[in-house]
C-alpha positions as CSV (number, residue, x, y, z in Angstrom):
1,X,-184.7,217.7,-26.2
2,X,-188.4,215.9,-26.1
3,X,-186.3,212.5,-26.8
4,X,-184.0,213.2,-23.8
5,X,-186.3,213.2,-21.4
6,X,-188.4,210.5,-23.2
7,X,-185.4,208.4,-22.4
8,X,-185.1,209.7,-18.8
9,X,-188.5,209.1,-18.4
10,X,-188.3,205.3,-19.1
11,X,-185.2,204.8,-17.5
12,X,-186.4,206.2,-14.0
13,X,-189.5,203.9,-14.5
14,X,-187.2,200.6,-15.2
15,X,-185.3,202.3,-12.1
16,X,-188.2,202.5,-10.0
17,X,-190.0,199.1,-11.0
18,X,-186.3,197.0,-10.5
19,X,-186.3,199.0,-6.9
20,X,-190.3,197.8,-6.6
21,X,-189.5,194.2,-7.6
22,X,-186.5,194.2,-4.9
23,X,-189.2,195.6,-1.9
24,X,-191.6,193.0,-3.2
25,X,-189.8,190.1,-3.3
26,X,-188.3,190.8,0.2
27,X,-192.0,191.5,1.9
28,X,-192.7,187.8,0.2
29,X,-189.7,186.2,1.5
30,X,-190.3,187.7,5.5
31,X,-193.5,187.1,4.8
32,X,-193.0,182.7,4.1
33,X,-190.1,183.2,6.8
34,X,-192.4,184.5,9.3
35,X,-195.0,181.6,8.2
36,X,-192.8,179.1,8.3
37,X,-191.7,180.0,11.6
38,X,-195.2,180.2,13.0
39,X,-196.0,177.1,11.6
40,X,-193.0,175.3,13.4
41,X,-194.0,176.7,16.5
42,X,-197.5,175.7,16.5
43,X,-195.8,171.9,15.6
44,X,-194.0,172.1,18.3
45,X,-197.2,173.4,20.9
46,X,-199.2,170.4,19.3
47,X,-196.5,168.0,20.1
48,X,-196.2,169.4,23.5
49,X,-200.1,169.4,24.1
50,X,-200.2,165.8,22.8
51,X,-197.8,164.8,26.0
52,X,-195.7,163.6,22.5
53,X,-191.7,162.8,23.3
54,X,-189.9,166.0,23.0
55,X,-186.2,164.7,21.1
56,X,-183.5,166.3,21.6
57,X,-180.3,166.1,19.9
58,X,-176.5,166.9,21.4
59,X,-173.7,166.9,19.3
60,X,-170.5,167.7,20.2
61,X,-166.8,165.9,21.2
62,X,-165.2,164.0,23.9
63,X,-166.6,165.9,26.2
64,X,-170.4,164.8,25.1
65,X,-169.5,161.6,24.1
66,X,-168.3,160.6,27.7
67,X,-165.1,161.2,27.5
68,X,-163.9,158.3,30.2
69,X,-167.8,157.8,31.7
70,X,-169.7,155.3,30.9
71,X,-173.2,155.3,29.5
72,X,-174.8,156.4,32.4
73,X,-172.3,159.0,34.0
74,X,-172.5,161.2,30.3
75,X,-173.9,164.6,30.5
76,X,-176.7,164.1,28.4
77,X,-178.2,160.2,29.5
78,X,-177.8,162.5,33.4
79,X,-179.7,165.5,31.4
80,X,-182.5,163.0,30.3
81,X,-183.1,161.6,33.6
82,X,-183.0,165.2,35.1
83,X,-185.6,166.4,32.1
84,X,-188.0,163.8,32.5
85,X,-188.0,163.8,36.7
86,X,-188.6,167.8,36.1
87,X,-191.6,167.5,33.7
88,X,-194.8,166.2,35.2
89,X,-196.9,165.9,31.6
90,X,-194.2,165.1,28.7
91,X,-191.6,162.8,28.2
92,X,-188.1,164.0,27.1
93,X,-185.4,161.8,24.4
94,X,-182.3,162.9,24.6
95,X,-179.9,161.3,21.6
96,X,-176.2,161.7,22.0
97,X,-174.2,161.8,19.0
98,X,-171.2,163.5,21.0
99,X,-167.6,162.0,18.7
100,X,-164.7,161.8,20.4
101,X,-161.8,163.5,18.3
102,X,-164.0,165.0,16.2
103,X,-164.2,168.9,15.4
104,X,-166.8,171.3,14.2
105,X,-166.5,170.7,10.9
106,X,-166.8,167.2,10.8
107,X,-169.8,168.0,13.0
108,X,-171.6,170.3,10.4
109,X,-171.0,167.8,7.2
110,X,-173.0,165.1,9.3
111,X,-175.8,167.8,10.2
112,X,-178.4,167.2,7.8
113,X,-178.3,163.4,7.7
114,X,-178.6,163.7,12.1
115,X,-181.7,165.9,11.5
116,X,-183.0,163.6,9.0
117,X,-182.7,160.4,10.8
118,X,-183.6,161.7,14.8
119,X,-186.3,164.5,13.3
120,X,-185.0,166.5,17.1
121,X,-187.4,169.1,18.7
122,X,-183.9,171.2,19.5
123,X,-180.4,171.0,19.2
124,X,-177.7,171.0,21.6
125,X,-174.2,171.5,20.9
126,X,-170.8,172.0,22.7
127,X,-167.8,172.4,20.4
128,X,-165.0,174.2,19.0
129,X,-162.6,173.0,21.7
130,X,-161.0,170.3,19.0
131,X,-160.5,172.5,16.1
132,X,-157.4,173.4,14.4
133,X,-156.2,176.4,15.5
134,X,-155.9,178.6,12.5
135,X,-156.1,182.3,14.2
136,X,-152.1,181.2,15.6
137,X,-151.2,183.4,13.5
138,X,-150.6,181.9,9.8
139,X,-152.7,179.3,8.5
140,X,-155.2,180.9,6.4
141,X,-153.8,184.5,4.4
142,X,-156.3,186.1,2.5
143,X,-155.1,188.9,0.3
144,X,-156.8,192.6,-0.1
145,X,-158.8,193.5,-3.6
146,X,-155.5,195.9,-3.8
147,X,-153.1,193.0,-3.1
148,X,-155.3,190.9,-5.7
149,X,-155.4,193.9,-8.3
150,X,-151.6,194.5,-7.7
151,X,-150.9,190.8,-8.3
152,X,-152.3,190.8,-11.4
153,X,-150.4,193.3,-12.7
154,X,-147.2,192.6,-15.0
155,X,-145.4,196.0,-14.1
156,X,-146.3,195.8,-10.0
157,X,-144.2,192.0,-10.7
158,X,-141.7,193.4,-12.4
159,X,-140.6,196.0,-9.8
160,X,-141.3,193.6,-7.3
161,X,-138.9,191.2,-9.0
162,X,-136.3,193.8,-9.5
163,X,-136.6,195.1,-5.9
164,X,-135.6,191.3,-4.8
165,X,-133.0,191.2,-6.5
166,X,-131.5,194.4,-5.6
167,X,-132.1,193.3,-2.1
168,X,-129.7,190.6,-2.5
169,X,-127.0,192.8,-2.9
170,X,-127.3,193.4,1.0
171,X,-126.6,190.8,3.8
172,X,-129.4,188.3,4.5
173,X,-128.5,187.3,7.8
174,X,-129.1,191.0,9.0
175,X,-132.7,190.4,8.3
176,X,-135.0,188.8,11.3
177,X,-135.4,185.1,10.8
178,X,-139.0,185.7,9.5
179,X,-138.1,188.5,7.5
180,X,-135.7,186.5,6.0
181,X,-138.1,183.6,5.5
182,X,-140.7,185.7,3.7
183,X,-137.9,187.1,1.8
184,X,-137.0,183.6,0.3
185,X,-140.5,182.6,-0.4
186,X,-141.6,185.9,-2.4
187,X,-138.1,185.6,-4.6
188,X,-139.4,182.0,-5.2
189,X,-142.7,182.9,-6.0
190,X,-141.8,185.6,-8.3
191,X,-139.4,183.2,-9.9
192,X,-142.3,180.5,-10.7
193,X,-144.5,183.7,-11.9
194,X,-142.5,185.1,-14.1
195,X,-141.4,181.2,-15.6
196,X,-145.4,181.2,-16.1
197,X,-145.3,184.3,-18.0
198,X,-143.1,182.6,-20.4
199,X,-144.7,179.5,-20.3
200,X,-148.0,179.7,-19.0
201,X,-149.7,176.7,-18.0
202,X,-146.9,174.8,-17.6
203,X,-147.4,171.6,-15.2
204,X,-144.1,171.7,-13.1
205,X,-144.3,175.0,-12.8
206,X,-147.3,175.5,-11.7
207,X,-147.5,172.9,-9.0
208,X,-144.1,174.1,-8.0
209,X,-145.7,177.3,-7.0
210,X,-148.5,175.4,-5.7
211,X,-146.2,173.6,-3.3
212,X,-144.7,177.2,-2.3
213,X,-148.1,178.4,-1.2
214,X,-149.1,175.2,0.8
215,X,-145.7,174.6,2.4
216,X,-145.5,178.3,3.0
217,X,-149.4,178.2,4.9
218,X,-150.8,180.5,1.9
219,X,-153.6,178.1,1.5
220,X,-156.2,180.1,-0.4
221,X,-153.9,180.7,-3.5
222,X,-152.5,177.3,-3.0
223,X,-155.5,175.9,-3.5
224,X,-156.3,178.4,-6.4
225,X,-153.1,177.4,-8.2
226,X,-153.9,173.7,-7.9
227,X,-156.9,173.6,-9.1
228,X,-156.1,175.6,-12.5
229,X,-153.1,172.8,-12.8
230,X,-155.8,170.2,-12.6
231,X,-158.4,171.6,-14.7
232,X,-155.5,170.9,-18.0
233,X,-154.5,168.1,-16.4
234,X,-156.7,166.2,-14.1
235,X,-154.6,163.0,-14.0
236,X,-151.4,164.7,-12.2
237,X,-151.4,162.8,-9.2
238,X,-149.1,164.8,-7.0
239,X,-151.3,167.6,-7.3
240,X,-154.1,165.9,-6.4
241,X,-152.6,164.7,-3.3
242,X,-151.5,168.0,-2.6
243,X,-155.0,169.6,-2.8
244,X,-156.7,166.3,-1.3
245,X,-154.0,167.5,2.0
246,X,-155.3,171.3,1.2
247,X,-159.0,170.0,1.9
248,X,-158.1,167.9,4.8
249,X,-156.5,170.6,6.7
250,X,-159.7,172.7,6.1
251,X,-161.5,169.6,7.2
252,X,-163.4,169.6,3.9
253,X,-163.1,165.4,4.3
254,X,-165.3,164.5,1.0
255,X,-163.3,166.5,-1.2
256,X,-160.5,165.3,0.2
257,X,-161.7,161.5,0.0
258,X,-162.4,161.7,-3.3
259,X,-159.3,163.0,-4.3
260,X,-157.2,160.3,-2.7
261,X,-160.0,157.7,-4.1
262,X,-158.9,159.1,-7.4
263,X,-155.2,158.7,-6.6
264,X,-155.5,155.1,-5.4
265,X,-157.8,153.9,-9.0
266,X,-154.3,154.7,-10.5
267,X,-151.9,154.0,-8.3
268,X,-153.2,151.7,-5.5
269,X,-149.8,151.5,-3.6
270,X,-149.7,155.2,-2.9
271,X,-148.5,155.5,0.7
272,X,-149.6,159.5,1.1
273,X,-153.0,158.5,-0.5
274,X,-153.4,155.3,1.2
275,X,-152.3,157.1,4.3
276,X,-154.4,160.7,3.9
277,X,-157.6,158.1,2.8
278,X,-157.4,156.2,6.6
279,X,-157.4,159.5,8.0
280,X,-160.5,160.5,7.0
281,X,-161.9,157.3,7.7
282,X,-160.7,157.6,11.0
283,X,-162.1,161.1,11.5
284,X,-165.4,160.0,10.4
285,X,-165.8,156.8,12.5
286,X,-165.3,154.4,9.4
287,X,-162.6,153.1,12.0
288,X,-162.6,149.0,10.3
289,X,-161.5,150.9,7.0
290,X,-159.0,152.4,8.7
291,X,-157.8,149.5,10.3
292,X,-157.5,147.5,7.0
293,X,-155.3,150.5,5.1
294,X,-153.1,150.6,8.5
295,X,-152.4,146.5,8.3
296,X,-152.1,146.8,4.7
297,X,-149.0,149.1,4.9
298,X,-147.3,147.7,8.0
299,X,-147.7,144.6,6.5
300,X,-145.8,145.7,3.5
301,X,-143.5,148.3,5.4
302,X,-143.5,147.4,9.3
303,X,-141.7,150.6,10.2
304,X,-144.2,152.9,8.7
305,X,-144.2,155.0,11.9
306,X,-147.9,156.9,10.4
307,X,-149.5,153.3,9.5
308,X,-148.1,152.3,13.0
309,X,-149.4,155.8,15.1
310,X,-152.9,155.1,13.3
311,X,-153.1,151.4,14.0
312,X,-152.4,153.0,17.9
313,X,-155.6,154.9,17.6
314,X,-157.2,152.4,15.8
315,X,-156.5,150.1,19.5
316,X,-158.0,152.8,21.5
317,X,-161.0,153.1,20.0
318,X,-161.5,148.9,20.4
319,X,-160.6,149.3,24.0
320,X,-157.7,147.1,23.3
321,X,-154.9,149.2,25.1
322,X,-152.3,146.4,25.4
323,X,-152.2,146.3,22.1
324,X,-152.0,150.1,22.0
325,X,-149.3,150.4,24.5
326,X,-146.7,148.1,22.6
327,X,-147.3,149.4,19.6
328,X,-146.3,152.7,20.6
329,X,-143.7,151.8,22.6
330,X,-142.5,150.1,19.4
331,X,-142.9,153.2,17.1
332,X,-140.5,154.9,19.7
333,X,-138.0,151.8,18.9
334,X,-138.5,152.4,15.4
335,X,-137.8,156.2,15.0
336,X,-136.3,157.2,18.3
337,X,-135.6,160.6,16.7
338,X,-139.1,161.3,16.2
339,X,-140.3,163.8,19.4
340,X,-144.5,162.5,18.1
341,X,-143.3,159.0,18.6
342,X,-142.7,160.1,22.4
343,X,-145.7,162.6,22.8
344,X,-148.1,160.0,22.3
345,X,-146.7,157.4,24.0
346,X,-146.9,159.9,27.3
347,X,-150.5,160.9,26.4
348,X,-151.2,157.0,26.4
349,X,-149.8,157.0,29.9
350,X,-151.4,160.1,31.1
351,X,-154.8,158.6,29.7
352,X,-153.9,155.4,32.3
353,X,-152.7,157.5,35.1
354,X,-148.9,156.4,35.0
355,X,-147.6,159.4,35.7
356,X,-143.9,158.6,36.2
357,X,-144.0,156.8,32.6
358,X,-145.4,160.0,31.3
359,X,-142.8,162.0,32.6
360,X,-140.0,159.9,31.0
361,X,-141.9,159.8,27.8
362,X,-142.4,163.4,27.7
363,X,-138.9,164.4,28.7
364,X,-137.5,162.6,26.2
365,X,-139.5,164.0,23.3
366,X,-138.3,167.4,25.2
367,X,-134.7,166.2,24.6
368,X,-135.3,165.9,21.4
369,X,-137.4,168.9,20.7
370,X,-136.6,171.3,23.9
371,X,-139.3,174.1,22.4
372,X,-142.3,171.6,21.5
373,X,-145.6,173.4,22.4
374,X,-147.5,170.6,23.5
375,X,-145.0,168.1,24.8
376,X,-144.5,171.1,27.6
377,X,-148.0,171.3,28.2
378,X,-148.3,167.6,28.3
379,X,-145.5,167.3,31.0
380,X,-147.2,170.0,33.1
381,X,-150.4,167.9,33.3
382,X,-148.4,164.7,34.5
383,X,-146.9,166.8,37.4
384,X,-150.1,167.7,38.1
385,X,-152.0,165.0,38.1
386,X,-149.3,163.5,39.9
387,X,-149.5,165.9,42.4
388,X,-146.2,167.6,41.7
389,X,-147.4,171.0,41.3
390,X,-144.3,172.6,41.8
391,X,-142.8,171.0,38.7
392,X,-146.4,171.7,36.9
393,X,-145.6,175.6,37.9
394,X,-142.1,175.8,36.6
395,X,-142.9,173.6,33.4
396,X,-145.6,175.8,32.2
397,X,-144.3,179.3,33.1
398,X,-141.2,178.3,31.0
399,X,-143.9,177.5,28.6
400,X,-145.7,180.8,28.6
401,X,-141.7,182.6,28.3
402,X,-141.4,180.8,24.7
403,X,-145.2,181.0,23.6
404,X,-147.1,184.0,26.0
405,X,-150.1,184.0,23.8
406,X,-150.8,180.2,24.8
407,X,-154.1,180.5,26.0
408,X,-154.1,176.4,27.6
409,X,-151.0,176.9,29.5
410,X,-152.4,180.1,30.8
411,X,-156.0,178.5,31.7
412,X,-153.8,175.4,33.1
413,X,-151.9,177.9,35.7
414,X,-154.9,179.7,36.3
415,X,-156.5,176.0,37.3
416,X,-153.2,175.3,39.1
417,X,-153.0,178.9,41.1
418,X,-156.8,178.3,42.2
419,X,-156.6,174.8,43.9
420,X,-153.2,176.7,45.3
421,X,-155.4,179.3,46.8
422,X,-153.7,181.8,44.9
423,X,-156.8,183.8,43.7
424,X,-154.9,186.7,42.1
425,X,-152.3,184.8,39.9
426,X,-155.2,182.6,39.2
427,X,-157.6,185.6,38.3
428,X,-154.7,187.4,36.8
429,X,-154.2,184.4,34.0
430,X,-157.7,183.4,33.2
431,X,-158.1,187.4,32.6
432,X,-155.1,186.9,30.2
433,X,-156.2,183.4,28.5
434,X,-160.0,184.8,27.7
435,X,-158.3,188.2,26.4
436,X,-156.7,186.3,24.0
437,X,-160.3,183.9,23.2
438,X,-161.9,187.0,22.5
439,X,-159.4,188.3,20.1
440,X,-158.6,184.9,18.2
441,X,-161.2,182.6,18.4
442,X,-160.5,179.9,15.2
443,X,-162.3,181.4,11.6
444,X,-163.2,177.9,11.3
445,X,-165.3,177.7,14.4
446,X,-166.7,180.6,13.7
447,X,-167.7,179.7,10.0
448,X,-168.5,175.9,11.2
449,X,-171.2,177.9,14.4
450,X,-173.2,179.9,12.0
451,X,-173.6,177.6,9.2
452,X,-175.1,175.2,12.2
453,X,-177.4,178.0,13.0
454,X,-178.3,179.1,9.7
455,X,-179.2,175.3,9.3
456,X,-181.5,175.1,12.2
457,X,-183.5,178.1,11.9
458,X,-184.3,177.3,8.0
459,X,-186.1,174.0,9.5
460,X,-187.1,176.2,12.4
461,X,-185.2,174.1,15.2
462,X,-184.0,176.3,18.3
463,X,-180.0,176.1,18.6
464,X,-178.5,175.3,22.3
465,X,-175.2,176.4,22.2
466,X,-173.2,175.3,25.2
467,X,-170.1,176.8,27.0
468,X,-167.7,174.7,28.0
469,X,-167.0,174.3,32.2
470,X,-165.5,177.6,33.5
471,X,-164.9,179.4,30.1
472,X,-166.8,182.5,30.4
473,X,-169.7,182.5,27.8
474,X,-169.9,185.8,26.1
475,X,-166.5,184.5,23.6
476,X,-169.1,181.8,22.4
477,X,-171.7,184.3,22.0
478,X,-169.8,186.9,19.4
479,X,-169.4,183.5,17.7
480,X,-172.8,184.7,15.9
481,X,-173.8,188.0,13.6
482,X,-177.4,187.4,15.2
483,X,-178.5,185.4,17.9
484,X,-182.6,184.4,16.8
485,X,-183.4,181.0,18.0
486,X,-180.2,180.7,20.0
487,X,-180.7,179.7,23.9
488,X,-177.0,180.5,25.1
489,X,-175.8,178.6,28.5
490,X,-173.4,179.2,30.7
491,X,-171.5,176.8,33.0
492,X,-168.8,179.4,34.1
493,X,-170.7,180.4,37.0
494,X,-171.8,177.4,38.6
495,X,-168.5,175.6,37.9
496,X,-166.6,178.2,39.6
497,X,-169.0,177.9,42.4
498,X,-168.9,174.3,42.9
499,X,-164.7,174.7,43.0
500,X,-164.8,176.5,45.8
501,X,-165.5,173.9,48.2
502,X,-164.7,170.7,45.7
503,X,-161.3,169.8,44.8
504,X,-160.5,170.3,40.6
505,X,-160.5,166.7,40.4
506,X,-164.0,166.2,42.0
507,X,-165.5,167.4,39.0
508,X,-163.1,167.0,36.3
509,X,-161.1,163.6,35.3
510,X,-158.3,165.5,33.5
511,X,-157.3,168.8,32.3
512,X,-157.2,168.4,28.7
513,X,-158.1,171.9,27.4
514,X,-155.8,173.5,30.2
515,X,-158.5,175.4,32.3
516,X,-161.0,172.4,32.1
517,X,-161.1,168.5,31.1
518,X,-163.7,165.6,30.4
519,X,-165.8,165.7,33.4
520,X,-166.3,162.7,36.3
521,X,-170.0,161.9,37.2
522,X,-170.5,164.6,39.3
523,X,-169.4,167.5,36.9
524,X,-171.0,166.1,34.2
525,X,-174.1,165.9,36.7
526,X,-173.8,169.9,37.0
527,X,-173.5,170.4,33.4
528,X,-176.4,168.4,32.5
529,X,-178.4,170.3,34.9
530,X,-177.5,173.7,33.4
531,X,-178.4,172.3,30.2
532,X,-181.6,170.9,31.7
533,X,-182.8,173.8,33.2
534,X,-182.6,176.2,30.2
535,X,-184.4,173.8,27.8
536,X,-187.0,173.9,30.4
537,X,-187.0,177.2,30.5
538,X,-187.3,177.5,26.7
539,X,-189.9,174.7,26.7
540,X,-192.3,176.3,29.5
541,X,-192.1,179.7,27.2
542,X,-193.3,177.8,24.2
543,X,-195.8,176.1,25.9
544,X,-197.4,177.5,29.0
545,X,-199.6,174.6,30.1
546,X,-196.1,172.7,30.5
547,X,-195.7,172.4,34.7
548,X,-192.3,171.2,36.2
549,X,-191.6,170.3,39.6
């Protein structure tokens, strides 16, 4: 009995000095926290006291990179000017390192070297708008720990095999088409499973089934599966293209670069690696490297229709849209099946205000592909900005009958109804687009947002997190678990404000994003100044010998 509770004894002690430890080491790590904080804010009172430049750094899209302004009509050179006119005893630097195309991710892997090189007082972003959109229902489909238990189990695979195949003793066309779908690719994958049980680690197989996930959207085990295949055999190249495509569409670019650099050391001719490789280059503004992959294929295959589309975008971005427009005009020659081929040709015409071009273009890719998401949406913005709103109305309500969870067509009509003076339809489907925001804002903006933050406040820089024009803010908001050394703003209010006596195309050139566009001078002129005016408002808090005018 005595050496019973001996042993109690000690372990409640070893209990009670891991629980000590644990309190201990948490009051130490508040307690550096709360010094390193305290010492970032009395750096940034001695720069202000010192009249030293206060830097600021925006990042975002299009829509901060200028999106059709030039240099001086941008939201942030206009927030600059507005900052330092405001402040009568410091001097403001605003960088812009807004990338048109570019998406939240991209914006988070270049971080760290942005706060390196510009050293920024505060950060500004406005993003998300570019980012895949992976809450459509199916891109990303994580299983349960009982899925995952269950999927490890021989017998739960063996009834689930046997259940199959007693299911194919009934009628598969009585089954919904994505009943019957998810039917087919569980047989399959129960196939491939139970081949690996007989032959586990088998190559084909296993990047068979790793094809099944990725094609079927199940990316997580898709990835999973690849990566096992690799780890026996890191030279199987169609794997590594296949998780180099994986890491892509998760935006992960340097894993994906690497893995197509690996392809190419082998095989330098791969098309999908030579092709997936100019991507990324493109993405990440390495546009000459592009360029050189894109003539390197069309000058061994002219009617690569990818090589071609890039070498498009490659024109753009040099300004050179002659060159642009004839070569997508000539990728519609060369695969006049294609509805892409057609899509961006009407996008290049919508971007140069040909409307009636980008109509035909558009309807044809329609022809071709009568339920295409985007082409519809497309063709409602050329009625519009033609002035055909009519046509814009009847293209995006048949829109909305095919896909009523669009949010953009529904924040386009809501634009439309407005400048119609139709305040209820209009109220009626921004209320129904922003439902929708709420419930299915993109995991990856999400993830992309808090790791930005969770950046920041460990070098103790305050976050400005932007709204876009006329979105309501609070979406953005529940974007975070906390919002510490956040300054939210909003430009829903002031937006809507300045519509009611301005036309839609007073403040915006275009209306991308359905319910807003890149803005003219004068919107981005009343975004800059929302932006302006909180950062001031931070700044005067953090320093209270700071006087505006």
């Amino acid at each position: 009995m005595a050496v019973s509770t001996t042993l109690k004894q000690k372990l409640t002690l070893i209990l009670l000095g891991a629980i000590l430890c644990l309190i201990l080491l948490e009051i130490g790590m508040r307690m550096a926290g709360f010094a390193l904080t305290t010492l970032q804010d009395i750096r940034n009172r001695r720069t202000l006291a010192r009249k030293a430049t206060y830097r600021i750094l925006c990042l975002g899209e299009s829509t901060t990179a200028g999106g059709g302004n030039g240099q001086a009509g941008r939201y942030p050179h206009l927030m600059e000017i507005i900052l330092n006119d405001r402040a009568s005893n410091m001097t403001f630097s605003v960088v812009n390192r807004g990338i048109p195309a570019t998406n939240t991710s991209i914006i988070l892997d270049e971080l760290e070297s942005n706060l390196d090189r510009y050293q920024p007082d505060i950060v500004v972003t406005m993003m998300g708008v570019n980012d895949e959109w992976e809450h459509r229902g199916h891109f990303l489909r994580d299983t349960s720990e009982l899925q995952t238990f269950l999927n490890s189990s021989k017998a739960y695979k063996l009834y689930q095999y046997l259940c199959l195949h007693l299911a194919d003793k009934f009628d598969p066309e009585s089954l919904g088409n994505r009943s019957r779908e998810y039917h087919l690719f569980k047989k399959d994958e129960l196939n491939y499973r139970l081949s690996l049980f007989f032959h586990p680690g088998n190559p084909e197989i296993l990047y068979n089934l790793g094809t099944l996930y990725k094609d079927n959207k199940y990316l997580p085990q898709a990835k999973k599966t690849l990566e096992s295949l690799l780890r026996h055999n890191p030279d199987h190249i169609y794997a590594q293209i296949q998780l180099a495509e994986i890491h892509q569409n998760e935006k992960n670019l340097e894993q994906a670069k690497i893995l197509y650099q690996n392809v190419l050391a082998r095989q330098p001719e791969n098309r999908n690696a030579q092709l997936g490789l100019a991507a990324i280059y493109q993405a990440t503004g390495q546009i000459p490297e592009a360029e050189n992959i894109y003539r390197k294929i069309i000058k061994e295959n002219p009617k690569n229709i990818q090589a071609m589309s890039g070498l498009a975008a490659v024109y753009q971005g040099y300004n050179q849209f002659p060159e642009q427009k004839q070569m997508l005009i000539k990728t519609t020659e060369q695969d006049p099946y294609n509805p892409e081929t057609y899509i961006f040709l009407g996008i290049f015409y919508i971007n140069h205000r040909n409307y009636t071009k980008a109509v035909e273009a558009l309807q044809q890719a329609l022809a071709i592909s009568p339920r295409h998401q985007w082409g519809h949406l497309l063709l409602a913005q050329a009625y519009w900005e033609n002035g055909d709103w009519k046509q814009a109305e009847q293209t995006l309500k048949q829109l909305l009958k095919h896909f009523p969870d669009f949010d953009r067509a529904q924040g386009m009509l809501s634009r439309l109804y407005h400048e119609l003076g139709l305040s209820t339809l209009s109220e009626r489907y921004e209320q129904s687009a922003e439902k929708f925001r709420m419930e299915h804002y993109a995991p990856v903006t999400r993830r992309n947002y808090q790791a930005v933050h969770r950046i920041l406040r460990q070098r103790g820089i305050p976050l400005v997190c932007v709204q876009y024009p006329i979105r309501r803010l609070e979406p953005l908001k529940q974007l975070f678990d906390n919002h510490d050394g956040i300054i939210f703003v909003d430009n829903e209010k002031s937006f809507k404000k300045a519509l009611e006596t301005k036309k839609y195309y007073d403040l915006f050139i275009n209306n991308f994003a359905g319910d807003f566009g890149h803005a003219t001078r004068e919107g981005n002129r009343l975004l800059a100044e929302n932006v302006a005016g909180a950062i001031l408002n931070f700044v005067h808090t953090t320093n209270s010998d700071t006087t505006f005018q």
